[in-house]
N, C-alpha and C positions, 0 to 999 in steps of 0.2 A: 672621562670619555667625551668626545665629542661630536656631533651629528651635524646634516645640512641645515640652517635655516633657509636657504632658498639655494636649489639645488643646480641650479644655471650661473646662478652667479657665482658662485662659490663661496658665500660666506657662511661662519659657523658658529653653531650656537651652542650653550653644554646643555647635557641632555640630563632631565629629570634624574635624581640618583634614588632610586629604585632596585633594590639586591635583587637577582637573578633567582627565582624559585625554586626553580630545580635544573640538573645537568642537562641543557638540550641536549638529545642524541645527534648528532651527522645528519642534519634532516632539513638543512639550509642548503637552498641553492638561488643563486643569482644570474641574471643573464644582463646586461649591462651593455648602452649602446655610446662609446665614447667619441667628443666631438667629430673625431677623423679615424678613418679603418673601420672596421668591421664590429661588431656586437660580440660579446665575449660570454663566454660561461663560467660562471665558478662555483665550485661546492665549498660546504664547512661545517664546522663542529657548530658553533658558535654565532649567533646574530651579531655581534661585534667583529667577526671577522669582514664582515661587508661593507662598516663604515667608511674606510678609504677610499672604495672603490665608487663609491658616490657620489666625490670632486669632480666637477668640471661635464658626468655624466646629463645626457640629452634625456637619455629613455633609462630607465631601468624596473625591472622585475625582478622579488623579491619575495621567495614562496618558503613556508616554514609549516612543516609538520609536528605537529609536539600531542601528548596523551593528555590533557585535558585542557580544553580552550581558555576555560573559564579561567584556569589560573594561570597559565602562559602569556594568554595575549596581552593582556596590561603590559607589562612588560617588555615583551619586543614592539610591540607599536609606539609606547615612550621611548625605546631606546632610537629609534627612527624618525623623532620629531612629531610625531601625532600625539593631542593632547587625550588624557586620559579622560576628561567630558566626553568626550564624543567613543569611546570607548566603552563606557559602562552601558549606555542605554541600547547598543548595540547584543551586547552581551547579551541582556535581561528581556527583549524583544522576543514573541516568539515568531519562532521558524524565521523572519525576515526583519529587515531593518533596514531603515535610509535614514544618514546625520549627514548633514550641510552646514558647515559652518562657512563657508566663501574659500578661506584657504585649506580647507582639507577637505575630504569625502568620503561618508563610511558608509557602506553599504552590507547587508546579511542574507545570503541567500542560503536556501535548502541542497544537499546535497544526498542522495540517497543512497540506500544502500536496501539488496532485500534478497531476502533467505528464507524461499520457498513461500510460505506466507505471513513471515513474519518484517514490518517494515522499519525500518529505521532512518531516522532524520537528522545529521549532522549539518552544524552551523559551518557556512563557510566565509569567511572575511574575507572583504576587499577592502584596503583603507588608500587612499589616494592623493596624494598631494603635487605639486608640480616637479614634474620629471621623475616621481617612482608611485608606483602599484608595489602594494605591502598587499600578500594573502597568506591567511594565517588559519589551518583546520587542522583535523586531530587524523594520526596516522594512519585510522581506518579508511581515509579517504586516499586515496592513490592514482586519481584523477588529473590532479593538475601537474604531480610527478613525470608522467607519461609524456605531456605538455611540453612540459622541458628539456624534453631531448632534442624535441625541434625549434624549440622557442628564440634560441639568437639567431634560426633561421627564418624565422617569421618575422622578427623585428628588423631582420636584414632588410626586410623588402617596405619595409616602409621610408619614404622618401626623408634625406635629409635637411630638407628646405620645409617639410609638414608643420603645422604651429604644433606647439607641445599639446594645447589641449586635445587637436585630433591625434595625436601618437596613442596620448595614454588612454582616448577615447577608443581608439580601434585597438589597443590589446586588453582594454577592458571589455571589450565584445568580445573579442576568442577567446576568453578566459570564461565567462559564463557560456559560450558556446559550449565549450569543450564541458561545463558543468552538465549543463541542458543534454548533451548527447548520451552523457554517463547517466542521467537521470532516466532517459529514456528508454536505454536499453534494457532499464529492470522493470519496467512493465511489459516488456517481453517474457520475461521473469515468471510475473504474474499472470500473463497468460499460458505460461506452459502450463504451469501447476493448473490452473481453470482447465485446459484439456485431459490433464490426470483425472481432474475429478470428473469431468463428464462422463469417464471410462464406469466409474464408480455408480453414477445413476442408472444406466442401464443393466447392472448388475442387481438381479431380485437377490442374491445371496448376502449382499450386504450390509449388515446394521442401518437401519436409516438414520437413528440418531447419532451415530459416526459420519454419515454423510451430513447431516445437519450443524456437524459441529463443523466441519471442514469450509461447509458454503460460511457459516459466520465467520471462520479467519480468510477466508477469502471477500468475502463484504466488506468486514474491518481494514484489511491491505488496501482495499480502492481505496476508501477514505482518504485515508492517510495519504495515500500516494498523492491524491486527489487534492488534500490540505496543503499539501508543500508545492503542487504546480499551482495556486493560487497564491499562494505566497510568494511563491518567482514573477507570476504577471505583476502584483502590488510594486517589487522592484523595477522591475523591466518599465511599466511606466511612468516611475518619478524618475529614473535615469531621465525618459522622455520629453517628459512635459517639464518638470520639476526643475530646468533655467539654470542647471550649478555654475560654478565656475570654473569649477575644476573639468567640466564635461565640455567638450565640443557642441558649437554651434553651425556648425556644417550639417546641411538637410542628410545629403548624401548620406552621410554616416551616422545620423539621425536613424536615417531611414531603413542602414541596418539595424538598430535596435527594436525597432516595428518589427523585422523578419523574425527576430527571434521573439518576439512576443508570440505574432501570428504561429511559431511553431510549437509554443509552451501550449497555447490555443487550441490546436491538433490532437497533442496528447492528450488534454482534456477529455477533449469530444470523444478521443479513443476510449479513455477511462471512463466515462458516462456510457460510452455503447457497452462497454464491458459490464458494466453495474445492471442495464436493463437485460445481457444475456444472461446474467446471474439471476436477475428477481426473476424470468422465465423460468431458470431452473428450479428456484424457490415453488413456484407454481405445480412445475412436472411433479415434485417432492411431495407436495401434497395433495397431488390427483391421485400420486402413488399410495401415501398414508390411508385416502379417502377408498381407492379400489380394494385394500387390502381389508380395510373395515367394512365393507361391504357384503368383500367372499365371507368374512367371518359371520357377519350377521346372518347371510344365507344358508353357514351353513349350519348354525343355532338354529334357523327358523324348520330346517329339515328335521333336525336328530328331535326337536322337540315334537312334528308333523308324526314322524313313526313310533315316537312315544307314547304321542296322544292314540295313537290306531294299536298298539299292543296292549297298552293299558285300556283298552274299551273294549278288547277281546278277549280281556282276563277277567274286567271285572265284570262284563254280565254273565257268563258264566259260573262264575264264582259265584256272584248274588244268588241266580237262581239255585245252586247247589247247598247255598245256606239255607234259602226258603225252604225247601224242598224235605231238607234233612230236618225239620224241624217234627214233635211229635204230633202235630196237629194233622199232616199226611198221613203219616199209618203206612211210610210203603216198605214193601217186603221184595225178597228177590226175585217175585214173579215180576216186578216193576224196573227192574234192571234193567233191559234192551229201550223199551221205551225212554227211560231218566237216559240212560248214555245218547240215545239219540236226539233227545232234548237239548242235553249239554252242546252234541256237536253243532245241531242246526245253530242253536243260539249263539255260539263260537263264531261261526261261519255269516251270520246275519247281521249281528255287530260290530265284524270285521268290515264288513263292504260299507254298511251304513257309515260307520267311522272314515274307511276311504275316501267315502264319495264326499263328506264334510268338510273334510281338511282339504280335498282338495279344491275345491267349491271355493273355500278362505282363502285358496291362493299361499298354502304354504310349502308345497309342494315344489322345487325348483322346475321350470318348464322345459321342457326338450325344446335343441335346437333345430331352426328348419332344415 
């Protein structure tokens, strides 16, 4: 098998022999801009089916979806002329990676994905060398697929006198655009589910620690979300500053790589406002906790308030009917009306005393005005 060593010239090199891991499914597609006519599209079984098509080509893009990166990409990015150096540390990077070797370019960006409050972060490849863009992620990403429907319309429009480094410089912008916009729209995602549960706070019927457990998966998805747009700025600015030579030196289009930083920027600041409306909710959660321990205490401090006032109406009565009964009295039934009316006064006399004590302490809950 044979690959481009330099894909302008057309001279070729043999390419690393390397067995094939496993069957790529149909999951190759090509968009290919050749000297004269128009940008072509092609689909295939097989990364091998594209090698021809990369004689003589200007531009080409060259997008592969396969089920586990880790053990595909070696593979097709050898089979394409990219050394396997610069492929490993990409691999084993997390969330992001920049490799500069002068004649090739590997870059790892975050790709998101998210389901309700749970986030997930796939690695996406860019590998870069003169006249093709190699991207290489796993099938759950279905992002840059989408891309490629209009993708030899897009490269239509890039001029054919452009130096190759701005070609693959500006479809290497709308390639992490189109990542950045898919990233974006799932913390949209994240803020429905934050509206769901807001529903949940002002419901008293609710479990609080169900609610409690929900703001944690919802704190945790910022994070995270939060991790992988700082790991797309880390890229976005050694694309920038970072001088490749694979990259364009034209401000202009420089200058769109700045745009998309300043919008990874945006979402940030959006995910950071979202985190402080959440620690507020954190907050309402435990005024709630604190209100509801409070009614509880007040209403301990009552049942205990009319206990103390029945039980002091029991026992001085009671006492004085022990006394009383005792045989040192001597009383007989002429003593009967008097002792009953003893009993009740004294009933009656340690009931108000006791009232007026408790409520004096203040355990009494207070009428409102």
């Amino acid at each position: 098998m044979e690959t481009n060593g330099n894909l302008n010239a057309g001279t070729q090199t043999e390419a690393p022999k390397i067995s094939a891991p496993i069957d790529l499914q149909k999951r190759g597609i090509c968009v290919t801009s050749p000297p004269t006519g128009k940008p072509i599209k092609i689909t295939g079984d097989k990364p091998e089916e594209f090698l021809p098509h990369l004689r003589d080509s200007t531009l080409t893009w060259i997008n592969f979806s396969v089920d586990d990166i880790k053990h595909d990409a070696e593979y097709i990015s050898t089979l394409f002329g990219f050394s396997s150096s610069m492929i490993q540390p990409l691999l084993s990077a997390y969330n992001s990676g920049y490799e500069d070797s002068e004649t090739e370019l590997g870059i790892k960006i975050p790709a998101i994905r998210v389901k309700k409050f749970e986030v997930k972060v796939y690695p996406l490849l860019i590998l870069i060398r003169q006249g093709l863009v190699l991207t290489i992620h796993e099938t759950e990403i279905i992002r840059l697929i989408r891309f490629s429907r209009y993708a030899d319309t897009f490269m239509r429009k890039i001029k054919p006198d452009t130096l190759w480094q701005d070609k693959q410089t500006i479809l290497l912008n709308r390639i992490i655009d189109e990542n950045n916009s898919a990233n974006f729209d799932h913390l949209r995602q994240i803020e429905e589910q934050g509206d769901e549960l807001s529903k949940f706070l002002v419901d008293p019927q609710m479990p609080r620690a169900a609610i409690g457990t929900e703001i944690y998966n919802m704190k945790h998805a910022l994070i995270t979300y939060l991790d992988a747009l700082w790991a797309t700025i880390d890229v976005l600015n050694s694309l920038r500053y970072g001088d490749a030579e694979m990259i364009s030196d034209n401000q202009k289009i420089l200058a769109r790589t700045g745009v998309l930083a300043e919008d990874v920027n945006t979402q940030i600041s959006l995910s950071e406002h979202m985190s402080e409306v959440l620690a507020s909710g954190l907050e309402v959660l435990q005024s709630i906790y604190n209100n509801q321990l409070q009614i509880l205490n007040n209403k301990m401090a009552m049942v205990v308030a009319y206990l103390t006032i029945i039980g002091t109406a029991v026992l001085v009565p009671n006492t004085i009917a022990t006394a009383m009964g005792s045989a040192a009295f001597n009383l007989g039934p002429e003593d009967m009306w008097w002792y009953i009316l003893l009993l009740i006064g004294s009933t009656v006399v340690a009931t108000i005393l006791a009232y007026i004590w408790v409520k004096k302490a203040g355990w009494l809950p207070k009428r409102p005005d």
